[in-house]
C-alpha positions in Angstrom: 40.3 23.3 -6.3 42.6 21.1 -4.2 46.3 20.6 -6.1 48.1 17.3 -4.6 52.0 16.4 -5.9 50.0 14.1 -8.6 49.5 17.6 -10.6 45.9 16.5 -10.5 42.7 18.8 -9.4 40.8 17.1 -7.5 37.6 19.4 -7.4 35.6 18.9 -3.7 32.3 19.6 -2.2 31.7 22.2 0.9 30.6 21.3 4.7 27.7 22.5 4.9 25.6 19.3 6.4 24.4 18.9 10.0 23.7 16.0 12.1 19.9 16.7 12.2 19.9 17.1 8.1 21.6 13.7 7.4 19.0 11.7 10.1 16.2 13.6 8.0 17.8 12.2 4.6 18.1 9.1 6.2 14.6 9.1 8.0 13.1 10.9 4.6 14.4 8.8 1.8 13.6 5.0 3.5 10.1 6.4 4.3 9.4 8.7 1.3 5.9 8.0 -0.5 5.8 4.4 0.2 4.8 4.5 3.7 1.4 5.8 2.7 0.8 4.7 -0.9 1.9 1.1 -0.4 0.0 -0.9 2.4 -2.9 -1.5 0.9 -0.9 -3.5 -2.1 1.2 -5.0 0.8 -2.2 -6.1 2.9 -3.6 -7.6 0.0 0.3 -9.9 -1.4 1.2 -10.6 2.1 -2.0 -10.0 5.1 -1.8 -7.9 8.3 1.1 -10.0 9.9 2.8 -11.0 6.9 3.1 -7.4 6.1 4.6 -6.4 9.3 7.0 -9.0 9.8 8.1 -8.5 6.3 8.8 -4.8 7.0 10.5 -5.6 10.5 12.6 -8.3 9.5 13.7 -6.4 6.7 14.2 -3.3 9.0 16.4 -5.8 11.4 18.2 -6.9 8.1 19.6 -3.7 7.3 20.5 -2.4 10.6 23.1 -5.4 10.3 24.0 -4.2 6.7 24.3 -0.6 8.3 27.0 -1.7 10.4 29.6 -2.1 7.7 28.7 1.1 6.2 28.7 3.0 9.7 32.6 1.5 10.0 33.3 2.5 6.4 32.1 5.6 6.1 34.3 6.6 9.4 37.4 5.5 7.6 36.8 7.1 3.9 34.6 10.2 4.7 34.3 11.2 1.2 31.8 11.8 -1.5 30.5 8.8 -3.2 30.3 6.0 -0.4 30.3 2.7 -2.0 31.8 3.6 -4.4 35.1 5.0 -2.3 34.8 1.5 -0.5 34.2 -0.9 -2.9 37.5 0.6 -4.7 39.4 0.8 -1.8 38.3 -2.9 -1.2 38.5 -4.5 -4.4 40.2 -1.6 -7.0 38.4 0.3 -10.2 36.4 -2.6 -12.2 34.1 -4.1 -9.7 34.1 -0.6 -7.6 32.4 0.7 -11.0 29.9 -2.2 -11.2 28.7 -1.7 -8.3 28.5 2.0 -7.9 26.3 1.7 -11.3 23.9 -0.4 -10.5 23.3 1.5 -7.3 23.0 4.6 -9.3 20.3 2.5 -10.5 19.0 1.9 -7.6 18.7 5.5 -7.1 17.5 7.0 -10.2 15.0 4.3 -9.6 13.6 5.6 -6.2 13.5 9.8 -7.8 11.0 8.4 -10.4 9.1 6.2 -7.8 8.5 9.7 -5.9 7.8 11.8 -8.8 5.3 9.6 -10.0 3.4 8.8 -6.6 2.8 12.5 -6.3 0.8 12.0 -9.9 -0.9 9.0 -7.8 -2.1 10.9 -5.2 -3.1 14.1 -7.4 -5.3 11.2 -9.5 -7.1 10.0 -6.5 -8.1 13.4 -5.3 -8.6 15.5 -8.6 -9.6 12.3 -11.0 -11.3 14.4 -13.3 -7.9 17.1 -13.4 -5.7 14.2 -14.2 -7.5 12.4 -17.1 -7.1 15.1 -19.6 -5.3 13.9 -22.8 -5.7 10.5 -22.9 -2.6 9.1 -24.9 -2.2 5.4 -24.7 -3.1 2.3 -22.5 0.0 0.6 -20.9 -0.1 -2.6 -19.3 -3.6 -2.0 -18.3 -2.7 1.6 -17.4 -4.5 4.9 -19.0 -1.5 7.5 -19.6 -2.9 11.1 -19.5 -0.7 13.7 -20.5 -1.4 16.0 -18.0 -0.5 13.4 -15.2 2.7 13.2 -17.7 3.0 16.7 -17.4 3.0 17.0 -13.7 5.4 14.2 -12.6 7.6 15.7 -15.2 7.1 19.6 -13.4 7.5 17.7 -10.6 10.6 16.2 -11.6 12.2 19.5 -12.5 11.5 21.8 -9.7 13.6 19.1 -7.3 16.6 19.2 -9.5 16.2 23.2 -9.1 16.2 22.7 -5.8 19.1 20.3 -5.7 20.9 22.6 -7.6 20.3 25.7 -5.6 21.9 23.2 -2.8 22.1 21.8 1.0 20.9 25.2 3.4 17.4 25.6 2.2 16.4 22.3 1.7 18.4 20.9 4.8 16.0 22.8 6.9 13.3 21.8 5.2 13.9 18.0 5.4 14.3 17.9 8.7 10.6 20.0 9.6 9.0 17.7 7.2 9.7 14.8 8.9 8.8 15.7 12.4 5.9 16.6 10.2 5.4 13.4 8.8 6.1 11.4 11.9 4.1 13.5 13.7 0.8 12.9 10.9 1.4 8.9 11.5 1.1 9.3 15.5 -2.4 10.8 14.6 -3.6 8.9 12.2 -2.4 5.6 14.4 -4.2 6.9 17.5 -7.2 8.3 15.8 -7.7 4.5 14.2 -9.1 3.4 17.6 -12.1 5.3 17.1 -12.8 5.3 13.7 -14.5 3.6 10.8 -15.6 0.0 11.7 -11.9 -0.6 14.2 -11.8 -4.1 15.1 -8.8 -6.6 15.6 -10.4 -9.4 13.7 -10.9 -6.7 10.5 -6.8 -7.3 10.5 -7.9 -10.8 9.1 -6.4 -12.3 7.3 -3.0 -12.2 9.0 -1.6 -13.8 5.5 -2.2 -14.4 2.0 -4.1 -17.7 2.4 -3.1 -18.3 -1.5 1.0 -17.6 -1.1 0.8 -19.0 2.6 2.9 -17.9 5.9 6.6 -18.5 3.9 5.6 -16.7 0.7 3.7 -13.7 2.3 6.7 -12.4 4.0 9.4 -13.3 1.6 7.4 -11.0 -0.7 7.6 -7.8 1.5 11.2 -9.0 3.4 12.8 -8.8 -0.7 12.0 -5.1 -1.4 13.8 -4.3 1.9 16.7 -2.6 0.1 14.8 -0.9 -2.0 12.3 0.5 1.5 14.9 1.0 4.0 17.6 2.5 0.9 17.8 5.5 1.6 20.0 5.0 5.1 22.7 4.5 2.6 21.8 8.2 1.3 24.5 9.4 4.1 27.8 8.0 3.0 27.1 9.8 -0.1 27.7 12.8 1.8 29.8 12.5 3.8 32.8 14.8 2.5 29.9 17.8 3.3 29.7 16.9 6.9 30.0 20.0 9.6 30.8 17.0 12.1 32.5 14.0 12.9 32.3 10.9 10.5 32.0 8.7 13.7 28.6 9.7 14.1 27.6 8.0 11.1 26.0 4.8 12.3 24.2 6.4 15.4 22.3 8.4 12.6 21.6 5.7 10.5 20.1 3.6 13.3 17.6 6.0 13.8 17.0 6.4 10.5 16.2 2.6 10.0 14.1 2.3 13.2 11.9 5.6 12.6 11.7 3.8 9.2 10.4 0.5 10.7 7.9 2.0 13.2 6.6 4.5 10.1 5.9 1.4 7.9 4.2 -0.9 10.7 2.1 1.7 12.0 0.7 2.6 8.6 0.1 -1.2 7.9 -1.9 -1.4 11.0 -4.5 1.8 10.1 -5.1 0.5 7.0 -6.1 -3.2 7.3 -8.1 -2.7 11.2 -10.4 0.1 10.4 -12.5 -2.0 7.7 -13.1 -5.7 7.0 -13.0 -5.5 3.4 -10.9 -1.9 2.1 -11.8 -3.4 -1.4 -15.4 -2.7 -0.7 -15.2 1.3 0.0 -13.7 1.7 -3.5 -10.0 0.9 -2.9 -9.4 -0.3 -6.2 -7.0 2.9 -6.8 -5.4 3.5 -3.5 -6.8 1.2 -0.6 -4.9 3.6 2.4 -6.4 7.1 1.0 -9.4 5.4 0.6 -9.9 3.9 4.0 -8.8 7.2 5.7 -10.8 9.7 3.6 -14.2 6.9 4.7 -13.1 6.9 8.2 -11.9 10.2 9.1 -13.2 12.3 6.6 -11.8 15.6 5.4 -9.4 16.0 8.5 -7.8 12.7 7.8 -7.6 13.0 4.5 -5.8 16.4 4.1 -3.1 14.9 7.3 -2.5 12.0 5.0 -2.3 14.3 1.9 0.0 17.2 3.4 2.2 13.4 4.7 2.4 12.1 1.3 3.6 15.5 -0.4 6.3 15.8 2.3 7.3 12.6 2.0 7.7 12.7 -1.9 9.3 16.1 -0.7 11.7 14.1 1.4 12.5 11.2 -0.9 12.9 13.2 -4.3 15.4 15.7 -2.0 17.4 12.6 -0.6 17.7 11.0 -3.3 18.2 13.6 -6.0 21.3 14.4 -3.3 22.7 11.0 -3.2 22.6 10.2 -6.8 24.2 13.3 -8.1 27.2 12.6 -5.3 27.7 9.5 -6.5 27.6 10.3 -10.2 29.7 13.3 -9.0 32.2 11.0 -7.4 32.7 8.6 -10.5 32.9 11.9 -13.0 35.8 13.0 -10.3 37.6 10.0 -11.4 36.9 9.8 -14.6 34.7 6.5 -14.4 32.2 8.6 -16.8 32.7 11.5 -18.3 34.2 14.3 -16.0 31.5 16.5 -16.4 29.6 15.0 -14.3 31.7 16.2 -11.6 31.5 20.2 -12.9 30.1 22.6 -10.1 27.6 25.5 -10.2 29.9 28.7 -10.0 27.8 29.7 -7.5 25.6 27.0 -5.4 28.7 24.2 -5.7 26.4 22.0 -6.5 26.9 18.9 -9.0 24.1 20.7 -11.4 25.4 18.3 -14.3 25.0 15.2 -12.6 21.5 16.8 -11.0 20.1 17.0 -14.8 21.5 13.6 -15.3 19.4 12.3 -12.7 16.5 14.5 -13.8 16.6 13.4 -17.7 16.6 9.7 -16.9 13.7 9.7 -14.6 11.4 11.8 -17.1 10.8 8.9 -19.3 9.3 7.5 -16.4 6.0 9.0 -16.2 5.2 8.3 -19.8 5.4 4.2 -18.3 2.2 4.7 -16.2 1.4 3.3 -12.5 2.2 -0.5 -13.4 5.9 0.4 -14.0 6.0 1.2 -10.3 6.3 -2.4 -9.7 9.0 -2.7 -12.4 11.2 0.4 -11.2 10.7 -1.1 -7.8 12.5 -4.6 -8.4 15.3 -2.8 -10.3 15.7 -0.4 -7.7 16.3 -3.0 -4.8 18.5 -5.6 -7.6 20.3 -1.9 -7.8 21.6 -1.5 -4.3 21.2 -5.4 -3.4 24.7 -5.2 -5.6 25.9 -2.3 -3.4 25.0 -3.4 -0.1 27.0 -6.8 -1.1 30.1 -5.1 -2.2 30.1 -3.2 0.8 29.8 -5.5 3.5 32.5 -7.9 1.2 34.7 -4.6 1.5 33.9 -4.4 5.3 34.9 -8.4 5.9 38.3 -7.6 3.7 39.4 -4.3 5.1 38.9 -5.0 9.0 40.5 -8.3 8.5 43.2 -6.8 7.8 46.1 -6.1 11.0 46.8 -2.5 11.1 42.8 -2.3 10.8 41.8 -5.7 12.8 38.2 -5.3 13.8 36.4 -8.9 14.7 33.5 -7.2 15.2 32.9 -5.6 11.5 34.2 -8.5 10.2 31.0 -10.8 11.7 28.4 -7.8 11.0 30.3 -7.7 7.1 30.3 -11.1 6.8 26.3 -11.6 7.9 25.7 -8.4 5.4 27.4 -10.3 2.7 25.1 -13.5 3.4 22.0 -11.2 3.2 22.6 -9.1 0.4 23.3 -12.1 -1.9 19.6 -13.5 -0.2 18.4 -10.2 -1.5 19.7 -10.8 -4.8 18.7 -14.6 -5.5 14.9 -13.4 -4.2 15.1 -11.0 -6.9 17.3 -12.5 -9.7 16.5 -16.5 -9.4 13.1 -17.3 -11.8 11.4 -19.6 -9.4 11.6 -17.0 -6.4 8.1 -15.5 -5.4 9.7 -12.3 -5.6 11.6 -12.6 -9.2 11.6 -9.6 -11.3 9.6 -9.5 -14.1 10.4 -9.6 -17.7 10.1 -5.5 -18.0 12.1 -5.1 -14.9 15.0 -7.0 -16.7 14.5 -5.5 -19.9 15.6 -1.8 -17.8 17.8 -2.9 -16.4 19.8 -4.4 -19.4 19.0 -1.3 -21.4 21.3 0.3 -17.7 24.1 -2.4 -18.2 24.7 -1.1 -21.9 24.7 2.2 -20.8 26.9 2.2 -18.1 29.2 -0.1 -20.1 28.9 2.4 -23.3 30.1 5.2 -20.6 32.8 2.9 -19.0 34.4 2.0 -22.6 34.9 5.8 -23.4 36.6 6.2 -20.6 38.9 3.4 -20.0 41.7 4.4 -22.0 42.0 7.6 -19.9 40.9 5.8 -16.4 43.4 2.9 -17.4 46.4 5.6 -17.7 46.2 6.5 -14.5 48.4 5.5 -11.8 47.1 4.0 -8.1 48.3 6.6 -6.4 46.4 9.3 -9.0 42.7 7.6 -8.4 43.8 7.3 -4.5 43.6 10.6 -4.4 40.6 11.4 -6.4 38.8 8.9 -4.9 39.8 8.4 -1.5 41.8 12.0 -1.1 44.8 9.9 0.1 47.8 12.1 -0.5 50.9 10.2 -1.8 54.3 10.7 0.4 
């Protein structure tokens, strides 16, 4: 505990972060499972080059997003990120709002993960899976045993948050060479396998949504693919080394991110002219690579996808509990959140948090994948917004005059509200549907059920008293 002249403890996390760590959270959470499960659905909503422009556009969109969070994060290295800089831009309400929703945004991406691993379990061991059929939802069988497994699943990552940053810093960072090193193989071995031909990349767009549609479609779940760059701010008061590194990292985060995607885009739509046809219903990539390479392929792709759920539940399951950590510090929500294991210093309260929310997601089946991922990219659409506002206010400023931030803020605030009329604006192509805003009403009452209890305490406190939980800014 850290005493300040407020009288206040203001309970902190330890260094214990490296460089390489923070690229592999970065690296780990954009890429996660989605690199692998997803081109198959992206081939078939946006084509070959719709696909790929999508992903690189949106890759190009965030590295201009990153900039403001690069400049931030250098001035309040603290646990929480956006939510130290949207308060120290704009003050508690709206610094709240937007730190919920990308909590959100967040809890969203740990259930994605968990429940892709059921996915890919389904798709090899079909017959292991569907045991205990409970219940069709939207079209989708719900065995308990795939219930059971996401949920295991689930559990053993909040252990290992919990148990905290040394062992699984080391092994974020092997399983990403891992993974990177899996799509280099499976990229080169495409050129001599299955039926490879150029024109099997046909079509190059949805002929039914056209050129303009079929990349909207993929360029508006950017935030929600490239998310977790943003994982490192949440960090950043356990960094062993200099803050200013910060955007460095998170550019090659974003373009080992871009590169991932594109390449695994690419071996799945040229190594067959119809994927459909070799019984992709399920999960077009697996099935293209298990017809084309065989057992060898298969098992790379297989060992990929388990790191990469690996990767993304570790990342996230971090970045989530530092955030809910951070609000609980300053009383936003209930300060247990911000309790510490005795002996990991972990957040294990806001860890369990994350991990109770997200269970209910495997009793949603596969088709609430789509849902949780439009919630999960309106969540930090809201974030990356505030942020680059913050970034446009605070360098304006003259003892912090930056031009520079102030253009790359100002562009990041014209592309996160993009983001969020794609998402939130009926007629858009890429509108949430009527389950997605169901959740995420059902997350508004929440956070505003948690916000009530605590505004009578968080409104008796002085500026200078959440200054220095939030921001560690000592007074005088």
């Amino acid at each position: 505990m850290v005493q300040s002249n407020t009288a206040l403890e203001r309970t902190e996390l330890e260094n214990t972060m490296s460089k390489r760590f923070i690229w592999a959270i970065a690296y780990g959470s954009s890429i996660g499972w989605g690199a692998f499960i997803l081109p198959g659905d992206w081939l078939i909503s946006s084509g070959t080059l719709g696909s790929t422009l999508g992903i690189t556009i949106g890759g190009l969109l965030m590295l201009i997003i990153a900039v403001a969070y690069g400049a931030l994060t250098t001035e309040f290295p603290v646990s929480g990120g956006e939510f130290a800089f949207s308060y120290a831009g704009f003050g508690r309400n709206i610094s709240f709002i937007a730190s919920w929703f990308l909590a959100l945004g967040y809890i969203c991406v740990v259930a994605l993960n968990a429940s892709a691993f059921s996915l890919l379990f389904k798709f090899i061991l079909p017959d292991f899976l569907e045991v205990g059929y409970m219940y069709t939802i939207a079209g989708w069988d719900v065995y308990i045993m795939e219930v059971l497994l996401t949920s295991l699943v689930l559990v053993l990552f909040a252990y290992i948050s919990i148990k905290g940053s040394g062992l699984s810093g080391n092994i974020q960072f092997i399983f990403c060479l891992f993974m990177a090193a899996v799509v280099a193989t499976l990229f080169v071995r495409s050129f001599f396998a299955g039926e490879f031909s150029f024109e099997n990349a046909q079509p190059l767009f949805n002929n039914e949504n056209g050129i303009w549609t079929s990349i909207i479609l993929i360029v508006a779940i950017a935030p929600w693919m490239y998310v977790g760059f943003d994982n490192i701010p949440q960090a950043a008061e356990e960094f062993k080394f200099s803050p200013d590194k910060t955007f460095k990292l998170i550019v090659f985060g974003i373009i080992a991110s871009v590169i991932t995607y594109v390449l695994m885009i690419l071996v799945t739509s040229w190594i067959y002219p119809d994927q459909e046809a070799i019984g992709g219903a399920l999960w077009i990539t697996g099935s293209v690579v298990q017809s084309s390479m065989g057992v060898f392929g298969m098992t790379l792709l297989a060992l990929a996808i388990s790191f990469g759920i690996f990767t993304g539940l570790n990342g996230f399951f971090m970045s989530s509990s530092r955030l809910l950590f951070a609000l609980g510090r300053a009383n936003f929500i209930p300060p247990v959140f911000a309790r510490l294991h005795k002996t990991n210093k972990t957040p294990y309260v806001a860890v369990l948090f994350v991990m109770t929310v997200c269970l209910g997601a495997p009793w949603l089946g596969r088709t609430a994948l789509s849902w949780i991922v439009d919630m999960s990219s309106t969540g930090v659409s809201v974030a990356f917004l505030v942020t680059s506002l913050v970034s446009v206010k605070f360098f304006r400023k003259k003892e912090n005059y930056n031009l520079t931030y102030v253009i790359f803020g100002g562009l990041g605030t014209i592309i996160s509200l993009t983001f969020l009329i794609l998402l939130l604006y009926p007629n858009s192509p890429a509108s949430l549907s009527a389950p997605s805003y169901i959740a995420l009403a059902a997350w508004v009452v929440l956070g505003a059920v948690f916000f009530m209890f605590q505004y009578k305490k968080l409104n008796s406190m002085t500026k200078e008293e959440l200054d220095y939980l939030i921001l560690k800014k000592e007074n005088g």
